[in-house]
C-alpha positions in Angstrom: 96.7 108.1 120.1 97.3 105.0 118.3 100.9 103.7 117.8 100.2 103.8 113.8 98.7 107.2 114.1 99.2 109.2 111.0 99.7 112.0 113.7 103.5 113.2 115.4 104.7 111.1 117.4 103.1 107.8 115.1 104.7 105.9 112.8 105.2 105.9 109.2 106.0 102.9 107.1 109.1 104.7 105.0 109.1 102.6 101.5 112.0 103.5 99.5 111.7 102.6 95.7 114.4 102.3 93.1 114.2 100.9 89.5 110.7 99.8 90.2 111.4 97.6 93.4 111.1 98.1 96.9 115.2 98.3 97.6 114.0 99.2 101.7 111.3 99.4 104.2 111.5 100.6 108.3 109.6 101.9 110.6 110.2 105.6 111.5 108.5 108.2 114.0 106.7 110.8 112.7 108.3 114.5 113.7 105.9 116.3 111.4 104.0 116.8 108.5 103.4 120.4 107.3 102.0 119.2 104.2 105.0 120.4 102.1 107.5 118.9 104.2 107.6 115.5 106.0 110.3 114.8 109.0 110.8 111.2 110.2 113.3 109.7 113.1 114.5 106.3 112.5 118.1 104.2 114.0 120.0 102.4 110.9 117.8 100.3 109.0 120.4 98.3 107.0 122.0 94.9 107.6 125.0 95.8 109.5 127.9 98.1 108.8 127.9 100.1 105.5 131.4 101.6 105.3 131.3 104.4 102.3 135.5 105.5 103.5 134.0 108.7 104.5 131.5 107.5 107.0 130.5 104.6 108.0 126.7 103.9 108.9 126.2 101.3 111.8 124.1 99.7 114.2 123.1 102.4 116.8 123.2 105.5 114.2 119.9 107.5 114.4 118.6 109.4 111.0 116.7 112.1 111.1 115.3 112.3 107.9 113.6 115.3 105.6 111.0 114.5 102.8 109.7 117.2 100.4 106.1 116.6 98.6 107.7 119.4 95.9 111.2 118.8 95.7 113.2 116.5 94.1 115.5 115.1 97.0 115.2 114.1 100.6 118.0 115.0 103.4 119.3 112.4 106.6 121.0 114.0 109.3 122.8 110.8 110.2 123.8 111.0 114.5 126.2 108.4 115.8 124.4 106.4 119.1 125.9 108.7 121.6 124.1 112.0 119.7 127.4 112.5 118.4 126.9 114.7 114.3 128.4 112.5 111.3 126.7 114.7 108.3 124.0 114.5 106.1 123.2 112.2 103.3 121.0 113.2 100.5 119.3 110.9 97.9 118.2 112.7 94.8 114.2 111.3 95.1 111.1 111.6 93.0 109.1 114.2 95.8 107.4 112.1 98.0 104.2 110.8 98.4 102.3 110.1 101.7 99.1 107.7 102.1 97.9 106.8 105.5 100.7 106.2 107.6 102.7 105.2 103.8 105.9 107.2 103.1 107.2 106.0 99.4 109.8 108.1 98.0 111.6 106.8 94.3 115.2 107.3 94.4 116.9 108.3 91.3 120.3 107.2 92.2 122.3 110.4 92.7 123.3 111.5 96.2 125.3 114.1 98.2 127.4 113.3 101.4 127.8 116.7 104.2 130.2 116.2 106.8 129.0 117.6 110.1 131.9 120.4 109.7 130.9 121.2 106.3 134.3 120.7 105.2 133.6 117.8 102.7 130.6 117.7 100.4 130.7 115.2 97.6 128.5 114.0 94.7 128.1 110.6 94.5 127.0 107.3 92.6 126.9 110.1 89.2 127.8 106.9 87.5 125.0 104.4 88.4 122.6 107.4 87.4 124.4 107.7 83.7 123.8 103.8 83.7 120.4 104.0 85.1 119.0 105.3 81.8 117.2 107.6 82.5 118.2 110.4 80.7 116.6 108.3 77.4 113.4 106.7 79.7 112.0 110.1 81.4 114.6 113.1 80.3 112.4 115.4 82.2 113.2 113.4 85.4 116.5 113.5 84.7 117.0 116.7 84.4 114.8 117.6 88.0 117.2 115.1 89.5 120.5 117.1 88.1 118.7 119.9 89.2 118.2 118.9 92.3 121.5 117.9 92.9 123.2 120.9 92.0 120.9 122.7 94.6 121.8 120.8 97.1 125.2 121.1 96.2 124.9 125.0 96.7 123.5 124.9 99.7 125.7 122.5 101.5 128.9 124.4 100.5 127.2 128.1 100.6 125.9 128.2 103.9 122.0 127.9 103.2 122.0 123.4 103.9 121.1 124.9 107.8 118.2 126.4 107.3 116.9 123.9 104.4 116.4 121.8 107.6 115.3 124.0 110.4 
């Protein structure tokens, strides 16, 4: 099997769009592809240490990472390098679209932060989206996107974030 095979264990080109631009591209290992649901493993692909006060990503962090072809949001369990659980974060996404060994998913801004305890789940960045316009530009993507993150908000303080993933 090639190393770019589109099969598990190849690797996908993950191309993550936002306001029109490519805002980040990495490698990742292809876990599976059901045809609904896409699961990539990747380390930390940004420059450095992103510090967000509730978790910090870093150099060594391993995200496992959850794309839907039919919902509007993706989910990263984020592991520190000893296998050690931070949480999950979750971008509110266009549903993805696979070509090839081509992941592109458009994020919309909005995200969700787990803790690995469940004890603190928190909506963030609502105010980039408000300044994002797209309420006024695509109101039917909008709303999708609250949607979405109101789910997600449900599941990850009701119990049902577990078997999202399994």
């Amino acid at each position: 099997m090639s190393a770019n095979s589109a099969e598990p264990g190849g690797l996908l080109d993950v191309v993550l769009v936002k306001g029109g631009r490519t805002k980040i591209r990495y490698e990742a290992e292809l876990l599976a592809d059901d045809g609904i649901r896409i699961a990539v493993r990747a380390p930390w692909a940004g420059d450095g240490i992103r510090d967000f006060g509730f978790v910090r990503f870093e150099p060594g962090d391993v995200f496992t990472e959850y794309y839907w072809r039919n919902r509007w949001y993706s989910v990263k369990e984020v592991r520190d390098a000893g296998g050690g659980l931070k949480g999950w974060y979750c971008d509110i996404t266009r549903p993805a679209t696979r070509s090839g060994t081509q992941l592109v998913v458009e994020d919309l801004d909005l995200d969700l932060w787990r803790s690995a305890d469940g004890t603190d789940v928190r909506r963030l960045d609502e105010d980039e989206f408000a300044a994002s316009g797209l309420r006024e530009t695509d109101p039917a993507a909008a709303t999708a996107a609250v949607s979405a993150l109101d789910e997600l908000e449900t599941l990850a303080r009701g119990g049902g974030f577990d078997a999202l993933l399994t």
